[in-house]
N, C-alpha and C positions, 0 to 999 in steps of 0.2 A: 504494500500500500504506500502510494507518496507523500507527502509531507504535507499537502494541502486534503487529502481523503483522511488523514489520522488529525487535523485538526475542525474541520467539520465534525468527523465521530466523536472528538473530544468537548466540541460546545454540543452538542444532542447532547450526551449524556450531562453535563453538565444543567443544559436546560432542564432535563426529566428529573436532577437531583431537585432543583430550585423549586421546581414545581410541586415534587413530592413533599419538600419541605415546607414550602408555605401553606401547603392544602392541610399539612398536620398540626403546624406550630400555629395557626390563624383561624383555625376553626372556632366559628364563634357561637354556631348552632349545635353543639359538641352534644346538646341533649338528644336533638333529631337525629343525627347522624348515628348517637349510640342504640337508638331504638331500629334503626333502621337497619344496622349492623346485625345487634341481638334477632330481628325477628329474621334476616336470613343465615342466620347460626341456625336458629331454632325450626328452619324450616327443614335444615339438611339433618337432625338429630333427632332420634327415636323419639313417639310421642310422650312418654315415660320422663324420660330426661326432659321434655320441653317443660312438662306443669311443674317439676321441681326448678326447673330457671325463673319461670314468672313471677314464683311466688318467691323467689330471693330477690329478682328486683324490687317488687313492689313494697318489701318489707324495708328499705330505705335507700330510694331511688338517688335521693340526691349526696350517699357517701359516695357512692359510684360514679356519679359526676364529676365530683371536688377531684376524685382520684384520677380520674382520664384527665381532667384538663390539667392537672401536677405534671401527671407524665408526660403528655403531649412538650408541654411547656421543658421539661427539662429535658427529654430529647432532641430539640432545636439548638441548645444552649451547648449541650457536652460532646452531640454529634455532629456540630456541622464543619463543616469543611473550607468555611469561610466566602471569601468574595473571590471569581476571576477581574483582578484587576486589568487596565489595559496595559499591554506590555512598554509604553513607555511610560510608567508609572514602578513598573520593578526592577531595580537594580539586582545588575544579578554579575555575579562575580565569580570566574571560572578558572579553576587549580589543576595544574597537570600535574596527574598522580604516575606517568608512564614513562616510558624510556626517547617518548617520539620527540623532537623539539618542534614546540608549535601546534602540539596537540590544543591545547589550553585557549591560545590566539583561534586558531580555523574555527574552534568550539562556538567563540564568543561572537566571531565574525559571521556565524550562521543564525544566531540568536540574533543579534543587531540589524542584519543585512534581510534579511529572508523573514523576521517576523517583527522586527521592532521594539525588543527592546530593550531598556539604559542599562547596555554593558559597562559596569565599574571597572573591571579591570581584568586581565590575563594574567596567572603568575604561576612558578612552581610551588605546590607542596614541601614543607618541610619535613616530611618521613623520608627515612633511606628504602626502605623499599617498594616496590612494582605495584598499583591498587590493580587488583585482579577488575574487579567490578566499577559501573558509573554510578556515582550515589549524588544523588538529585536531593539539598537540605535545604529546606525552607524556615522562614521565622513566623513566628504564629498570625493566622491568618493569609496565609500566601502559600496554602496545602492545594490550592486549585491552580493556582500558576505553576507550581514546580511541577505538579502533572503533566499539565502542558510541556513545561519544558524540558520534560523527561520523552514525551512523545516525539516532538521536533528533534531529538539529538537522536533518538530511539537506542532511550535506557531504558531498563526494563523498570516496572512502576513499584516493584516491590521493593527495588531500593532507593525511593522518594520517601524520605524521616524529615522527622524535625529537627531545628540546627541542634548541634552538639553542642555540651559545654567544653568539649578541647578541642577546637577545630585543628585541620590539617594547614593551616596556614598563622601568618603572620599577624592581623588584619583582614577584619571581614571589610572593613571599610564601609558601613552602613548598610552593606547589600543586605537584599530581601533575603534573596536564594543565592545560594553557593551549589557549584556545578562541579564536583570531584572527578575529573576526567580517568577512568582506568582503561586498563589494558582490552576492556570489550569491544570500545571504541576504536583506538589505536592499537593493533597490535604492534608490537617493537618486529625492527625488521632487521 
């Protein structure tokens, strides 16, 4: 898939999170919506189990309300993923962790040139040895751009974390996301 096919797929699903999440976190009719939920539970469950449901809602309907909208509400708070900002709004700062020179610079150069955006800077890693992997670290709230920018370099998503308290470098220099270029990207040649 191209670079431009894997960032469409990436705002789609981004769209479908946004959407799933305000449909959950902004329910305001939480009462309709739970009755409407329960009767098609209750329709797909033995008649048996349905008359012992009714008579547990009806016996205090509204703790079961306070408690969906608790949950709802802190689901949005501790799950969410933050904002896609536009990329010339994240600084994103990119470490060669490989044996390649210039791995680090081409990184940043395709991030700036090809999507736009505010590259802080190119540099090497301060570890002596080879990062096997690309690890994609973002700062809190920028868990949706370092996806992205793990998809345009095509790092894999599972090593997209939050920044580290010892980074591999000198100076983050304010960046959002830090880009650890390993050996998946660059093989040494």
């Amino acid at each position: 898939m191209n670079i431009a096919g894997k960032g469409v797929l990436l705002i789609i699903v981004v769209i479908a999170m946004a959407v799933f999440a305000l449909s959950e976190g902004f329910n305001d009719d939480s009462g309709q919506s739970s009755s409407q939920t329960t009767q098609t539970v209750q329709d797909e469950q033995p008649q048996e189990a349905q008359t012992d449901e009714v008579a547990e809602e009806s016996s205090n309907p509204d703790e079961t309300n306070d408690t969906e909208q608790q949950d709802g509400s802190e689901d949005t708070t501790d799950g969410s993923l933050g904002v896609l900002h536009p990329p010339a709004e994240v600084r994103v700062l990119v470490a060669n962790g490989t044996e390649v020179t210039g791995a680090a610079g081409a990184t940043l150069d395709t991030l700036v040139a090809t999507s736009g955006y505010n590259g802080v800077q190119a540099v090497n890693d301060i570890e002596e040895n080879i990062l096997e992997k690309t690890y994609v670290y973002y700062s809190q709230g920028y868990e949706l751009d370092a996806l992205n920018i793990a998809i345009i370099i095509n790092a894999k998503s599972e090593f997209v974390l939050p920044m580290p308290i010892e980074l591999p470098i000198d100076d983050l220099l304010d960046a959002n996301v830090l880009v650890h270029v390993g050996a998946d990207l660059f093989p040494g040649g």
